[in-house]
Backbone as a ProteinNet text record, in pm:
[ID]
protein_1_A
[PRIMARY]
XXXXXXXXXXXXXXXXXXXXXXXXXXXXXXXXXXXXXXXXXXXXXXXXXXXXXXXXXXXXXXXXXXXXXXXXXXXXXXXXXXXXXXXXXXXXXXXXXXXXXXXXXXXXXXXXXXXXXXXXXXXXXXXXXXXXXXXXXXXXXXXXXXXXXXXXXXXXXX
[TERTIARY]
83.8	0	88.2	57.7	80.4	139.8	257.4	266.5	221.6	147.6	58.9	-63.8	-119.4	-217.1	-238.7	-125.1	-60.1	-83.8	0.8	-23.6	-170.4	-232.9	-370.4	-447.3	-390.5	-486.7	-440.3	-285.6	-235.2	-292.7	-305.6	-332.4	-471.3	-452.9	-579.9	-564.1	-661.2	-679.5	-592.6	-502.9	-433.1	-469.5	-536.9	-567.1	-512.7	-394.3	-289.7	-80	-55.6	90.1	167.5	291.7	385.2	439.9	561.3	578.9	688.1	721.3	865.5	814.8	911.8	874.7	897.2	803.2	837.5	933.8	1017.5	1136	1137.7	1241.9	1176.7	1166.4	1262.1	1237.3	1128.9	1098.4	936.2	878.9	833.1	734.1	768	908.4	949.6	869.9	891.9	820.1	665.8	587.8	483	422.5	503.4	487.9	462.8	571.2	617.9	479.9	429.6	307.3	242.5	152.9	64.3	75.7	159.9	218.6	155.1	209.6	211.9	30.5	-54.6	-195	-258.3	-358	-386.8	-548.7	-527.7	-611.1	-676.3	-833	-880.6	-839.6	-863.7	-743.6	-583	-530.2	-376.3	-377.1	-489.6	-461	-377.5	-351.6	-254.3	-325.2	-455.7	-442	-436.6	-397.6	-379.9	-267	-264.2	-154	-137.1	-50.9	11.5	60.4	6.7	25.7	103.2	198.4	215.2	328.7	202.5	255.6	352.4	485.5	522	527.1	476.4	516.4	404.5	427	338.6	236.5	269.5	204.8	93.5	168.1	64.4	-54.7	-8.9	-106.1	-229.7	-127	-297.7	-338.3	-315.3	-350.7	-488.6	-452.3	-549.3	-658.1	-598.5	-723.1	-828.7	-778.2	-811.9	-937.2	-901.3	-1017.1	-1087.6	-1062.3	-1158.8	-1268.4	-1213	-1274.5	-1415.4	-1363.2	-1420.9	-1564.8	-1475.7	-1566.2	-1690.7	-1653.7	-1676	-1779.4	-1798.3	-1820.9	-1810.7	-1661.8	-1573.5	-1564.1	-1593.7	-1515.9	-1399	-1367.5	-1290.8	-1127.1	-1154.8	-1040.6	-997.8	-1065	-1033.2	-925.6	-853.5	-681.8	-630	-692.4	-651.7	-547.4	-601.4	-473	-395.7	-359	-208.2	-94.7	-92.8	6.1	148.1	247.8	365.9	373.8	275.6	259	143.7	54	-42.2	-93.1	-99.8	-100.7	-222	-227.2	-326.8	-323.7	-389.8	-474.3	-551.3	-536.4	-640.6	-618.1	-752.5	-787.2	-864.7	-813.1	-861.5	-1033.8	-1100	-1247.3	-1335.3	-1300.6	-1385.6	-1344.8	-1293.4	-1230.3	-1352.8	-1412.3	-1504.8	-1439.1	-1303.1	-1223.9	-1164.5	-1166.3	-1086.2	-1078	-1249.2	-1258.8	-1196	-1204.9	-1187.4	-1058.6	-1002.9	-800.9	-794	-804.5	-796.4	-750.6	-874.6	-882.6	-816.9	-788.9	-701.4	-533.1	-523.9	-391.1	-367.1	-488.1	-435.4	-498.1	-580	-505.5	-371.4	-310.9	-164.8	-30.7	-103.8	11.7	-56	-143.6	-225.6	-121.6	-87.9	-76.3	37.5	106	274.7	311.4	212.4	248.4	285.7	158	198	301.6	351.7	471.2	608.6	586	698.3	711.1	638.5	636.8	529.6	468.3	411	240.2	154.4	55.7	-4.8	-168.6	-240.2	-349.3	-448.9	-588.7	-647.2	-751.4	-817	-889.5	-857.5	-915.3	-1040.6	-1170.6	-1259.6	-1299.6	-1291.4	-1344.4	-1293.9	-1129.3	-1120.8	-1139.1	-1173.4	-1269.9	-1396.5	-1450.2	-1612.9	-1605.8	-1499.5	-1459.9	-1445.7	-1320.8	-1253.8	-1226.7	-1346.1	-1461.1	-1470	-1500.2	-1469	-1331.5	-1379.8	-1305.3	-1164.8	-1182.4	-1066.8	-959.1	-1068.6	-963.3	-897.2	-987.5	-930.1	-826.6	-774.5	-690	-554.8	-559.1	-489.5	-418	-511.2	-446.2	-377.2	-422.9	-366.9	-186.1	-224.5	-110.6	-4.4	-45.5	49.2	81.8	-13.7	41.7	5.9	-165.1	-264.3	-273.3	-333.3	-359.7	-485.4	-472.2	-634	-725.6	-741.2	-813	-841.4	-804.7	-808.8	-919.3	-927.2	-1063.3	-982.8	-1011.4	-940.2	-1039.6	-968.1	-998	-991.7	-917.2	-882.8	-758.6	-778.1	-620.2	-611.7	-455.8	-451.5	-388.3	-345	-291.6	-170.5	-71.1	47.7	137.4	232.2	337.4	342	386.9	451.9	390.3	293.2	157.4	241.9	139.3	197.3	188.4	53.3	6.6	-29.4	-13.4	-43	-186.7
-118.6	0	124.8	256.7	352.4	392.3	439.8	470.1	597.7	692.5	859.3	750.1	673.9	616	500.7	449.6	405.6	439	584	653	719.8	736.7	766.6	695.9	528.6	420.9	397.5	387.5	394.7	499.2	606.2	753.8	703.9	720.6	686.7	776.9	811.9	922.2	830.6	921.2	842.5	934.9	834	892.6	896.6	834.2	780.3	803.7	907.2	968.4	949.4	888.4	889	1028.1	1042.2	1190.8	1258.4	1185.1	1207.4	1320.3	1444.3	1528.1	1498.8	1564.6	1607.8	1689.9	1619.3	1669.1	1825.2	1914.2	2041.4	2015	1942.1	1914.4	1876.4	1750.8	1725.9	1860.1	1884.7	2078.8	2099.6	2128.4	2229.2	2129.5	2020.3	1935.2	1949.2	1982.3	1983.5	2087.8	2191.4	2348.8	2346.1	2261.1	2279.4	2212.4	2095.4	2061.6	2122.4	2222.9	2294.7	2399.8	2441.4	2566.5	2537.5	2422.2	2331.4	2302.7	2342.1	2267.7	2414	2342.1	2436.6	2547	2652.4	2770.7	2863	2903.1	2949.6	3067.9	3057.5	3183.3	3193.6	3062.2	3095.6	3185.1	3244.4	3351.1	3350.6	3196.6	3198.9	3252.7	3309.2	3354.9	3308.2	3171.8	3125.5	3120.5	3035	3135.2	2966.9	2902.7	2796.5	2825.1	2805.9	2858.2	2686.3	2680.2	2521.1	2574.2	2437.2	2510	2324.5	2335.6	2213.1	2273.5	2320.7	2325	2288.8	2164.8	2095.7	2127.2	2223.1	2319	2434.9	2464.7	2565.5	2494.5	2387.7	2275.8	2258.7	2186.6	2196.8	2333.6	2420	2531.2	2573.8	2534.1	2609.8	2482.5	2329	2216.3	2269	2276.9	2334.8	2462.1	2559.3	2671.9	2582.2	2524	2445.3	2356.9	2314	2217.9	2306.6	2398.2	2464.6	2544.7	2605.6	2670.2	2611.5	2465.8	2386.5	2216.7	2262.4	2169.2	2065.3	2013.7	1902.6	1804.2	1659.2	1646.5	1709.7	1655.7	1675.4	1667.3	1523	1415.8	1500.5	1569	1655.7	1682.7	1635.9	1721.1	1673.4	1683.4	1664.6	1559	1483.9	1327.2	1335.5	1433.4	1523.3	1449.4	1518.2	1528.3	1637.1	1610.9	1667.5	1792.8	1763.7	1931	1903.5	2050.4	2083.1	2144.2	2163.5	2221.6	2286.1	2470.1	2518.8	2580.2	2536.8	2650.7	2746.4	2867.1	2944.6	3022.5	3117	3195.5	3315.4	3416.7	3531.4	3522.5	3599.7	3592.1	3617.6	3671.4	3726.1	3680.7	3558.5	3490.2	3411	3416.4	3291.8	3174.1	3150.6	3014.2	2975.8	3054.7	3010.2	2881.1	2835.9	2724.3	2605.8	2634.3	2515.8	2502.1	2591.8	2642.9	2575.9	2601.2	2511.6	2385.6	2350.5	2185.6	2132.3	2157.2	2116.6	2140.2	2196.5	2199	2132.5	2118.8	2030.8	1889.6	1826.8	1713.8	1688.9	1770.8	1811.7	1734.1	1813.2	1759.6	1644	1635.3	1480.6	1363.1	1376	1260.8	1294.7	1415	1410.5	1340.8	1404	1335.5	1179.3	1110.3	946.9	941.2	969.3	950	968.1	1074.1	1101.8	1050.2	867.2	834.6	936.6	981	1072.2	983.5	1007.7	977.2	1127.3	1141.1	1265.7	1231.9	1332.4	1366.1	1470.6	1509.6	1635.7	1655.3	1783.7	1791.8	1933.8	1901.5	2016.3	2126.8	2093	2182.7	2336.3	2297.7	2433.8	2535.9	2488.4	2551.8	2624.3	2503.4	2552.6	2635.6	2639.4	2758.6	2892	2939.2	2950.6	3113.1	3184.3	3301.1	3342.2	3211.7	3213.1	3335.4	3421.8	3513.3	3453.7	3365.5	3265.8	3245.4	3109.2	3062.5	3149.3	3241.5	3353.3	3449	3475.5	3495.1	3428.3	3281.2	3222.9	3208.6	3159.3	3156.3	3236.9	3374.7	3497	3519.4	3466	3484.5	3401.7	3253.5	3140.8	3158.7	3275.8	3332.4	3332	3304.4	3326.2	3434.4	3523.9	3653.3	3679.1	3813.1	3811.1	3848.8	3829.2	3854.5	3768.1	3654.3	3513.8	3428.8	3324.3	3245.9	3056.4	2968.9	2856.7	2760.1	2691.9	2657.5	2473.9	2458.1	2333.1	2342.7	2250.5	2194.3	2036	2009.7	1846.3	1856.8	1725.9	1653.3	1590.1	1583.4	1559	1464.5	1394.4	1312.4	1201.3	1095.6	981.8	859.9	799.5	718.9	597.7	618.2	493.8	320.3	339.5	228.8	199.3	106.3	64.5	113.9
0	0	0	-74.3	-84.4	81.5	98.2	245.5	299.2	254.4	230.1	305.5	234.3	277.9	392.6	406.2	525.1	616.9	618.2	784.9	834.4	718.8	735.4	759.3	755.9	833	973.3	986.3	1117.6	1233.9	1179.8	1298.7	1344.8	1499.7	1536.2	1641.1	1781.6	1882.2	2023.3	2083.5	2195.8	2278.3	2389.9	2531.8	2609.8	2659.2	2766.3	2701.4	2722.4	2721.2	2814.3	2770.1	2863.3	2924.6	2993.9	3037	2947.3	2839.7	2758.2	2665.4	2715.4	2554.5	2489.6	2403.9	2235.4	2219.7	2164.7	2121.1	2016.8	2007	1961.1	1812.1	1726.7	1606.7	1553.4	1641.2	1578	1624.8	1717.4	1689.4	1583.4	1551.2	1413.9	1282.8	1295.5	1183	1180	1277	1310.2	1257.6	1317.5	1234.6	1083.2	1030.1	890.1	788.5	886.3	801.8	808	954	942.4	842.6	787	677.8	596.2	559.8	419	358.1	471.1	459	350.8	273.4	235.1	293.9	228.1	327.7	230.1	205.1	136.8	78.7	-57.9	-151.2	-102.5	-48.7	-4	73	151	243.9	386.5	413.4	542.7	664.3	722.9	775.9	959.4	938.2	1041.6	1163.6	1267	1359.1	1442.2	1502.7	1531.6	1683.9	1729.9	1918	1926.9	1983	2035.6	2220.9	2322.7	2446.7	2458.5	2530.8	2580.2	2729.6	2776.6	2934.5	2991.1	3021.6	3101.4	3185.5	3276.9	3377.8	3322.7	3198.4	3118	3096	3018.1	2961	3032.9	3204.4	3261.7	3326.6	3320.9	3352.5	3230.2	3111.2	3011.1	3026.8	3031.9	3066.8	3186.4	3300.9	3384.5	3383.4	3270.9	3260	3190.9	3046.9	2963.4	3072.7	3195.5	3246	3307.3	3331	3476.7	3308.7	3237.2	3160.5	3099.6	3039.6	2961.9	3065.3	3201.1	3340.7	3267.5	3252.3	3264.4	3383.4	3383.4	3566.6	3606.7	3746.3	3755.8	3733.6	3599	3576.8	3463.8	3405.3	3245	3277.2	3180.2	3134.5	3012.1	2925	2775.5	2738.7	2890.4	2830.7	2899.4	2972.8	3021.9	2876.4	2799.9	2677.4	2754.4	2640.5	2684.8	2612.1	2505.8	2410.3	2384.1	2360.7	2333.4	2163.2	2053.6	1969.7	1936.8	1901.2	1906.3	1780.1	1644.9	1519.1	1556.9	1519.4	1547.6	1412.4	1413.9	1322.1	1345.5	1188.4	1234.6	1228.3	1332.6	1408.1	1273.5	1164.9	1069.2	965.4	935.8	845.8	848.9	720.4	673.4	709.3	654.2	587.9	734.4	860.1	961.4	1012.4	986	1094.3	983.7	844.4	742.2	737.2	725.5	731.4	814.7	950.2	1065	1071.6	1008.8	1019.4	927.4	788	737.2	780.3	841.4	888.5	1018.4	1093.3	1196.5	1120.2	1042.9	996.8	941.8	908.9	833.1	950.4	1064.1	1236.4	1232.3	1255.2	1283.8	1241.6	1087.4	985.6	1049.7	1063.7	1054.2	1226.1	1311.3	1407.3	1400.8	1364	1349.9	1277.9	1159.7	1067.5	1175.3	1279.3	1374.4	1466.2	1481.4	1578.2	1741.7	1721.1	1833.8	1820.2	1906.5	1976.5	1964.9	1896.3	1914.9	1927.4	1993.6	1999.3	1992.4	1880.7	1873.7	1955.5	2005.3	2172	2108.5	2119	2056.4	2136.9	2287.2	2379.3	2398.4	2321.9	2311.5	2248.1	2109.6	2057.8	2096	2144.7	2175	2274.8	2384.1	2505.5	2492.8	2358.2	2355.2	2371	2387.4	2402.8	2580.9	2618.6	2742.1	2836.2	2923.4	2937.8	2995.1	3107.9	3144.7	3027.5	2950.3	2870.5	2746.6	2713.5	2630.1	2643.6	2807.9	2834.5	2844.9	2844.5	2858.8	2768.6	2642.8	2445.5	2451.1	2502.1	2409.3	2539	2625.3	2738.8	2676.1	2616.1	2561.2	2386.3	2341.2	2207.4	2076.9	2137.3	2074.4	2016.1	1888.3	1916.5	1942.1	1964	2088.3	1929.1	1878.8	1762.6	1681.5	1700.5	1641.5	1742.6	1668	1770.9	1761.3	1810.9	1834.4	1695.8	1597.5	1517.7	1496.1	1595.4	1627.5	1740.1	1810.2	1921.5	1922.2	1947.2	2026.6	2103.7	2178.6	2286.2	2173.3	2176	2147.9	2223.5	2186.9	2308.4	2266.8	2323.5	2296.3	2344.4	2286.4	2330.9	2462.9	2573.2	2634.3	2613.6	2570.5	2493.5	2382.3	2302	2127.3	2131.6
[MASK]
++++++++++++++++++++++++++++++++++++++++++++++++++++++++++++++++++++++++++++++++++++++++++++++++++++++++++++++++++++++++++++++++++++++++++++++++++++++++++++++

């Protein structure tokens, strides 16, 4: 079989991460696919927030939980990186840009050996005064809206 099509049967959603980062190259590889995705009229106008500090991580799970009345167990997997698409608020194409580019990390993740899950809540939050502060604190811009995120890291189990 085609190996493009390969990894697109392999990628599946991992709930359970070991504690090992992600190494910074893969991010940089991660980055490089989201670029690569394509975005209505080539307009780019998307923006690639990615947090590895653990503590941030659950800090922004944490508002999602509280915003979003999550139990109390919510924490996006506890992943070792987080990856956040966002888009500009008045962009028709934001939410579609989005998503094609985080399938883009998706595929590249599995190809890099990594474990992901599209985590939606932050999206649907993302308005939320809490967690809206938080994006824009971790490098969001405050003018953009959350178009997709995952859970990232190094699956503990097959």
């Amino acid at each position: 079989m085609n190996e493009v099509i390969q990894n697109m049967l392999d990628r599946h959603s991992c709930r359970v991460f070991t504690t090992q980062p992600v190494e910074q190259e893969k991010i940089n590889d991660l980055i490089t696919a989201a670029v690569w995705a394509p975005s209505g009229m080539n307009c780019q106008t998307w923006h690639f927030t990615v947090i590895t500090d653990v503590e941030k991580i659950q800090q922004l799970a944490a508002a999602v939980r509280k915003a979003d009345n999550r139990p109390e167990n919510y924490n996006f997997y506890a992943p070792t990186a987080f990856f956040i698409v966002s888009g500009e608020r008045d962009n028709r194409n934001a939410m579609l840009d989005g998503a094609a580019a985080m399938e883009n990390v998706l595929l590249a993740a599995t190809s890099l050996g990594l474990g992901s899950c599209w985590i939606n809540q932050v999206r649907d939050v993302c308005d939320d005064p809490e967690v809206h502060a938080l994006l824009t604190q971790f490098g969001m811009p405050d003018h953009h809206i959350v178009a997709a995120a995952a859970s990232l890291g190094y699956a503990a189990k097959e």
